[in-house]
GUDO-335847 format. One record per residue (C-alpha): x, y, z; residue in one letter. Coordinates in steps of 0.5 Angstrom, whole numbers, padded with zeros to 4 digits, always signed. Layout:
// GUDO-335847
XYZA...
// end
This chain:
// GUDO-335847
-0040+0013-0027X-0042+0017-0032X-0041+0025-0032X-0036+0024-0027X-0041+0023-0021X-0042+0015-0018X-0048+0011-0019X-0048+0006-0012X-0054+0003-0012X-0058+0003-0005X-0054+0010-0002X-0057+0016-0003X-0050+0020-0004X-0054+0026-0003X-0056+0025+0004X-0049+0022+0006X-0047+0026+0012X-0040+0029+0012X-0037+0030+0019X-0034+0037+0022X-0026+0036+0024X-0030+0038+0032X-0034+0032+0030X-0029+0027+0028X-0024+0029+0034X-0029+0027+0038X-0032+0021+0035X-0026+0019+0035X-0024+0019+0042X-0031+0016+0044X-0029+0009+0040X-0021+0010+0043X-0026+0008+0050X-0030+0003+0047X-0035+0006+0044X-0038+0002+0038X-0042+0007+0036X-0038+0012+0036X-0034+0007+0029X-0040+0007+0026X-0041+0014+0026X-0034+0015+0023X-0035+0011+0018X-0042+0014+0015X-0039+0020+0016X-0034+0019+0011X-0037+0015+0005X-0036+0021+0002X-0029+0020+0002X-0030+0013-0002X-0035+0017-0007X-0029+0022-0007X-0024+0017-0009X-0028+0012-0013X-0029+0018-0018X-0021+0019-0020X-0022+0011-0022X-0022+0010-0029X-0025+0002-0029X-0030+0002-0035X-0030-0006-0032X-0031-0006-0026X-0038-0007-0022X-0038+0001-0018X-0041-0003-0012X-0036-0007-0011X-0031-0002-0011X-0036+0002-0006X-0035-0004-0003X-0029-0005-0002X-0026+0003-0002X-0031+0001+0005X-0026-0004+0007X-0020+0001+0006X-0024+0007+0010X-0026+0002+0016X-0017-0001+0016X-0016+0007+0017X-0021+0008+0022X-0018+0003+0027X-0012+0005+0025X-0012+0012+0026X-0009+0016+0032X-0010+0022+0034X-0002+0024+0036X-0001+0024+0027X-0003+0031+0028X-0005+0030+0020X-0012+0031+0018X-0016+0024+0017X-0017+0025+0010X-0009+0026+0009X-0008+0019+0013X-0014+0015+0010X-0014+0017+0002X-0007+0012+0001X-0011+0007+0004X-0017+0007+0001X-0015+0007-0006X-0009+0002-0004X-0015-0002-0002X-0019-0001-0009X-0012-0002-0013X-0011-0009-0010X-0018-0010-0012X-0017-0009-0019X-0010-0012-0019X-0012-0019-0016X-0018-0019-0021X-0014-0017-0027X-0017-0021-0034X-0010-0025-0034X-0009-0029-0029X-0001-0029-0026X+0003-0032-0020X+0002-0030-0013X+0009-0029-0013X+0010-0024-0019X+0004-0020-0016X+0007-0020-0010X+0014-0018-0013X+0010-0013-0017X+0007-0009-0011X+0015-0010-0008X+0017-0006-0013X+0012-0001-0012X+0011+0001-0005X+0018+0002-0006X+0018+0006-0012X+0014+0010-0008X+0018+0011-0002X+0024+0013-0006X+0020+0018-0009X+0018+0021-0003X+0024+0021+0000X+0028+0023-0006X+0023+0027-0010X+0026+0023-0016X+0023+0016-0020X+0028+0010-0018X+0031+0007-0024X+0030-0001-0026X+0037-0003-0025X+0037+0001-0017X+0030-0002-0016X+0032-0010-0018X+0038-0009-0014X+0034-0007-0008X+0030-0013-0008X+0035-0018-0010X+0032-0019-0017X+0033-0019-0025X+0031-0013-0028X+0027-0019-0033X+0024-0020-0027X+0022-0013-0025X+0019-0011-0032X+0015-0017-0032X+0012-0016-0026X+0010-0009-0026X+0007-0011-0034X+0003-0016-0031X-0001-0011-0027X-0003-0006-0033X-0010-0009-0036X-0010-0013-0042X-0011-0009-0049X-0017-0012-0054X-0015-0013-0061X-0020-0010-0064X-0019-0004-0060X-0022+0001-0064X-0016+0007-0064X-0018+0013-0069X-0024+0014-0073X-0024+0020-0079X-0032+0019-0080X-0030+0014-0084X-0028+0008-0083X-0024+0006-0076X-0017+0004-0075X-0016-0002-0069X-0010-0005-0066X-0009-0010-0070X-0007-0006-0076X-0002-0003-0073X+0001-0010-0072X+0006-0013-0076X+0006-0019-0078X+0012-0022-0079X+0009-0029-0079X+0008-0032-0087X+0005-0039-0088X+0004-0043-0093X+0008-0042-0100X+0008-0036-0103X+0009-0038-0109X+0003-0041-0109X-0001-0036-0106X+0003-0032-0113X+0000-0036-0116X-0007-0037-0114X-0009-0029-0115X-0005-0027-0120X-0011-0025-0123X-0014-0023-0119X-0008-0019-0116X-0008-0016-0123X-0014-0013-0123X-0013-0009-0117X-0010-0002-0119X-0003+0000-0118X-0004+0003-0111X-0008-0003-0108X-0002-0007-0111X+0003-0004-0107X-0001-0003-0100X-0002-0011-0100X+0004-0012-0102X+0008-0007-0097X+0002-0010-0092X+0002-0018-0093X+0009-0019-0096X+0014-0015-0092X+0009-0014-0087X+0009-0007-0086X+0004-0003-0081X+0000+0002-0084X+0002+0007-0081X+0009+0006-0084X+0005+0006-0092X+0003+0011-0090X+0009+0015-0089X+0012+0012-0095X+0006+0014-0099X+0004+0020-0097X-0002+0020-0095X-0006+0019-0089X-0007+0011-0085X-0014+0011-0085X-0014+0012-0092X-0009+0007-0093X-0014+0003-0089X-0019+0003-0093X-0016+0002-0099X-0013-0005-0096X-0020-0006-0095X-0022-0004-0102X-0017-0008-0105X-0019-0015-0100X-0027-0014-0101X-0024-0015-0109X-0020-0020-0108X-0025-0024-0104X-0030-0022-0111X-0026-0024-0115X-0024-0031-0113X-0030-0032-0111X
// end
């Protein structure tokens, strides 16, 4: 996806038919009497539908044929499923079912691997989110939501968390035009192994060399275990010079005690 057109190999979107409401009534009346064809056509006449919808999905991940493939699977369940008393225009009633088709596909093919039962507590929780939203034109709170569905609120955050894609550590996050700022720098690192004495000890001298400024940041960084961007508050300038700074001061230390 690129430009915010859809790349699917082997369709020539350009080429793709889009049928009249006259059209669909009509087809749709056909495959209600049985004819096969008259499906057929209805679903030719609606992949514009699916490039339309695959357009608004922001997955860099994910094969586009395969999302191609699987938004087919949600228009055909539309087609079959669809009457012509709703007296709604077929696109109103197929869109929930195509983009719920593909927002299944990319749950169940999230990188991180969870329990059938906390995906299906998870879709629960949504499908009910959304009726009440729709009825009551409000969010639902978690404490309503984990007493509908008879579950701890524990459960419901967690299951509704193991559906967002996962987060690289090296997730590059700001760049100044200097250097880059990723995920990991702003995590805190509460966790110190080893004795720190000893590490005192063993780079004193080293330390020593560094100035005043650089001192203070590894300090703050690897001692306290502050973020960057909490130094940076503290000291007055911005986290990516902060950021270069600690680099500067690790590239010294590693030459020094080389």
């Amino acid at each position: 996806m690129a430009n915010n057109k859809v790349l699917i190999s082997g369709v020539k979107t350009s080429e793709l038919k889009v049928l009249t409401t006259e059209e669909m009534t009509e087809l749709f009346k056909k495959m209600h009497n049985g004819d096969i064809f008259a499906r057929n056509e209805l679903v030719k006449g609606n992949l514009k539908l699916v490039l339309s919808i695959l357009r608004k999905v922001n997955s860099k991940n994910e094969n586009l044929d395969d999302l191609f493939q699987v938004g087919c699977i949600g228009l055909v369940k539309a087609i079959d499923n669809f009457d012509l008393a709703h007296e709604v225009k077929f696109s109103t009633y197929a869109v929930p079912m195509i983009l719920g088709e593909i927002k299944r596909y990319l749950r169940d093919n999230n990188s991180i691997r969870v329990s059938r039962s906390t995906r299906d507590l998870a879709y629960k929780a949504l499908k009910l989110k959304e009726e009440y939203f729709m009825e009551k034109g409000e969010e639902i709170s978690i404490e309503d939501l984990s007493l509908a569905l008879n579950v701890t609120i524990y459960d419901i955050v967690f299951a509704l968390e193991s559906l967002k894609d996962p987060v690289s550590m090296f997730e590059p996050i700001y760049n100044d035009g200097g250097d880059t700022i990723y995920v990991y720098d702003q995590i805190e690192d509460k966790k110190k192994t080893g004795s720190i004495m000893e590490e005192k000890l063993a780079t004193s001298d080293a330390v020593s060399s560094l100035s005043d400024r650089e001192q203070l940041i590894l300090n703050e960084r690897y001692i306290i275990g502050k973020t960057q961007m909490e130094i940076a508050k503290d000291m007055d300038i911005s986290q990516a010079q902060v950021s270069r700074l600690e680099k500067n001061a690790i590239k010294q230390l590693k030459k020094t005690l080389r």
